[in-house]
N, C-alpha and C positions, 0 to 999 in steps of 0.2 A: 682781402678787400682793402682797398686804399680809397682814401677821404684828404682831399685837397682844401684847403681854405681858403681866402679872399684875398689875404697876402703872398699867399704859395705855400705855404706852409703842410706842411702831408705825414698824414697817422696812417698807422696799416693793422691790421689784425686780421686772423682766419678762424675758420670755422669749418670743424669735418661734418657731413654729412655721410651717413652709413644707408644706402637703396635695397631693401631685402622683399623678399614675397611677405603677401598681408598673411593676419593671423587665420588659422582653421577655424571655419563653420560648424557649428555645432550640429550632429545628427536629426531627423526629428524621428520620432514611431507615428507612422502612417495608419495603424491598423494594429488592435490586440484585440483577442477572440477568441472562445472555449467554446468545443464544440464536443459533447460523450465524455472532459476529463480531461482533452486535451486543449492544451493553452497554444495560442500560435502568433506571434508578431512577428508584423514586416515594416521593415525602419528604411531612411536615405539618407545621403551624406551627400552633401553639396560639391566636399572637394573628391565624391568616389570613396572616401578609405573604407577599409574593409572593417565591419562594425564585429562587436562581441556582446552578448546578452549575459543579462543575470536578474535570476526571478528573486522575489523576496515575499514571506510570507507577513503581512502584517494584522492578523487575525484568522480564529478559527483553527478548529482541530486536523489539518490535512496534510499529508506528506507529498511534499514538491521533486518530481524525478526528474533529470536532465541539466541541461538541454541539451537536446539531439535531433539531430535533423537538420544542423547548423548549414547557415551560408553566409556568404558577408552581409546581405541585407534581411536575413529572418532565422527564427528558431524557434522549438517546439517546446513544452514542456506536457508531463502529466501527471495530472492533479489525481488523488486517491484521500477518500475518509478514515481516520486512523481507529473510528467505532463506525463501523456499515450498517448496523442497527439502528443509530441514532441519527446519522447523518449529519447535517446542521450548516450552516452560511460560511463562508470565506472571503478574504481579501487578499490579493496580492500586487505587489509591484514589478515591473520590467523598467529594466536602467540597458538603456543601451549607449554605448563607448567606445566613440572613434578611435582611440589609445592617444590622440593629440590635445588632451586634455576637455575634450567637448562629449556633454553626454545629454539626455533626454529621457525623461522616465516619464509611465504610463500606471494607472491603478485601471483591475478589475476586480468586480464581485460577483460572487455567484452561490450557490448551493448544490449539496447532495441530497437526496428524499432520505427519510428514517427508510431500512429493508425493513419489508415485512413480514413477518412467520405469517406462515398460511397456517390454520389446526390442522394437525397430525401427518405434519410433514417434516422433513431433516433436510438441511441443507449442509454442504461443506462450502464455505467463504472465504476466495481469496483476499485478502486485505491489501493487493497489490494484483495490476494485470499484465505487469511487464519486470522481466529481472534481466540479468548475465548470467551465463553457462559460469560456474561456482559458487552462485550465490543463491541465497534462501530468499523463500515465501511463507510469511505466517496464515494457516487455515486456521480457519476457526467454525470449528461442526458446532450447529444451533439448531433447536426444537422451538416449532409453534408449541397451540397448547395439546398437548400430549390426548390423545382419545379415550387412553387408559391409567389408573392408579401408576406413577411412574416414582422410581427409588433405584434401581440399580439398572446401571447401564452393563447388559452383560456384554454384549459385541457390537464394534461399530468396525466394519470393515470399508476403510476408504480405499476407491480405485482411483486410478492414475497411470498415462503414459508410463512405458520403462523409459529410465532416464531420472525419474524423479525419484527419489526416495528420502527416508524419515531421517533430519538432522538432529543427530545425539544431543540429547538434554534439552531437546526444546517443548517439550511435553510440560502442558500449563492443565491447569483442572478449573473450569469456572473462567473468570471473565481474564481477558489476558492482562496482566500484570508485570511478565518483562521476570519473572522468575520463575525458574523451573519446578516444577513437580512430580519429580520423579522417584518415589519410594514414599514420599512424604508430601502433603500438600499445605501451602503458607501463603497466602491467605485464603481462607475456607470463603468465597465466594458466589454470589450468581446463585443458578438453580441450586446451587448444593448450598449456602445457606438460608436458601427459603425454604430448604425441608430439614432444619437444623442440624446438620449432619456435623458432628465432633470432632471428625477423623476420618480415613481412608485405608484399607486397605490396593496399596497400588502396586503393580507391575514394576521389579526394575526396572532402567533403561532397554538393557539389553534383551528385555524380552519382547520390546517393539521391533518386529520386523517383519520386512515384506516378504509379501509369494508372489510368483511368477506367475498369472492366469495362463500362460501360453495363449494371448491372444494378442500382443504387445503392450499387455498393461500389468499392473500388480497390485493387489490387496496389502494394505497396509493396516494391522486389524489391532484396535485398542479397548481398554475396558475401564471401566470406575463403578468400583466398591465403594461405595460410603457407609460407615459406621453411627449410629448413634441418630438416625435422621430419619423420617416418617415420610410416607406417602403423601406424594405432591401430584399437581395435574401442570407436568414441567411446562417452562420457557423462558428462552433466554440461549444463552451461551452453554454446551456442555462440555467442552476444552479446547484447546487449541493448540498446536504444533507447526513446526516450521521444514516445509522442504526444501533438498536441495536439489539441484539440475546440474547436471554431470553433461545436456548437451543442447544445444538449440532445437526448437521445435516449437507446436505448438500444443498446449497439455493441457485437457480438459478433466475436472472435480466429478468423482460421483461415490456411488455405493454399489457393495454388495449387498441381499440380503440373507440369501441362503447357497452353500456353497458344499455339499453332502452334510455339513450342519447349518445350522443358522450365524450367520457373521455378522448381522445387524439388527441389531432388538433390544428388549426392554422387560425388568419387570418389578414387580410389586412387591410387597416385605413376604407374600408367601410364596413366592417365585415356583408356584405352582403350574404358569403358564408362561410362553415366552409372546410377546407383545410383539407385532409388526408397525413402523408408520403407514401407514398408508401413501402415500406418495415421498419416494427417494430419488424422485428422475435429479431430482438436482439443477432443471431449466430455471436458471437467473443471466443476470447479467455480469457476477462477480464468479462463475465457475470457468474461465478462462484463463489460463498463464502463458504470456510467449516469453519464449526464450531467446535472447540473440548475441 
């Protein structure tokens, strides 16, 4: 730039300018939505880029899987209760991020119902409805309130697709706690200490193991001896264990109850009689596990 004067007189000086593309548009979430567990948003990006999600739990007791299901503008998550007995409200976040420094986040809330015991019925409960081929699911078999004087579980044979079988040491007694109990049980818990029970006589590990129905499924058959503890009319939690999937599929929870002996039953301190539930169908909404 030059600047002339009155007299002639002339200054000069310059000045770079630098012409680039404007800055990136931030994403928006168009749309977040739980429908049965599963979480689903769908976002846009002004300049197209291809977005990335991430959920975040900011209350409530629930375990957050994925996302899966991904595309550049949506992704799925699913929600599960970490106590399916209690249930209880949640809160989560989705942040979705264009990678060019621009992002948009969404909150939803929602709830699980407490599950209910029916009287004199047994359930086995997934605490998850979806895994990966090598990875574990914790059940957890639960009693309404029991029909009969109830103290020792002599047989509980849980079925299951082949494919699934019982993950070593994951044998829990009572409400699940995240430690094993196997030979020995720490902390005396759940139905087993509302009938004061001191101690346990229990199964090694190695004596939990499946049979093959030859029907494509297998009996997985447990027991708990408690020592020292009286006659209750059970409910609650009566242990829990963790399987694993060796394949994709989809694998449905149930029982045996009688099997040339009986494999699922109950009795009393004079265990003079063996005790049936009355209903083992096992129809919930938590008796499903896919595998992929």
């Amino acid at each position: 730039m030059t600047m002339t004067t009155g007299d002639g007189r002339q200054a000069s000086d310059s000045v770079t300018f630098s012409l680039g593309p404007g800055g990136s548009e931030a994403p928006s979430i168009d749309s977040l939505t739980v429908n049965e567990g599963v979480v689903t948003v769908s976002a846009s990006d002004p300049d197209g880029d291809s977005l990335t999600f991430q959920a975040f739990l900011d209350s409530g007791n629930i375990d957050i899987e994925g996302p899966f299901n991904e595309t550049s503008t949506s992704a799925q998550w699913r929600l599960s209760p970490r106590d399916v007995l209690t249930g209880g409200n949640w809160t989560i976040t989705v942040i979705a991020d264009d990678g060019n420094g621009g992002t948009d986040s969404d909150s939803l809330s929602g709830g699980f119902d407490a599950f209910p015991l029916a009287n004199d019925t047994l359930y086995a409960i997934a605490t998850s409805s979806s895994t990966s081929t090598g990875s574990t699911v914790r059940i957890a078999v639960a009693t309404g309130d029991t029909a009969n004087n109830f103290q020792y579980l002599n047989g509980c044979g849980v079925v299951c697709e082949n494919g699934a079988s019982y993950a070593p040491t994951t044998f829990d007694v009572g409400n699940p706690d995240g430690t094993p109990d196997v030979g020995s049980a720490n902390p005396i818990d759940g139905v087993w200490a509302d009938m004061g029970a001191t101690s346990f006589l229990l199964a090694p590990d190695n004596f939990i193991t499946g049979t093959d129905l030859g029907n494509g499924s297998s009996r997985t058959d447990f027991n708990v001896t408690p020592l020292g503890g009286s006659d209750i009319t059970a409910n609650g939690i009566l242990f829990s264990f963790e399987y694993t999937f060796t394949s994709e599929g989809t694998y449905h929870l149930g029982f045996e109850a009688v099997n040339i002996v009986s494999r699922t039953y109950y009795t009393d301190a004079s265990q003079s009689e063996d005790f049936f539930w009355s209903d083992i169908s096992n129809d919930h909404q938590y008796n499903v596990i896919v595998v992929e």
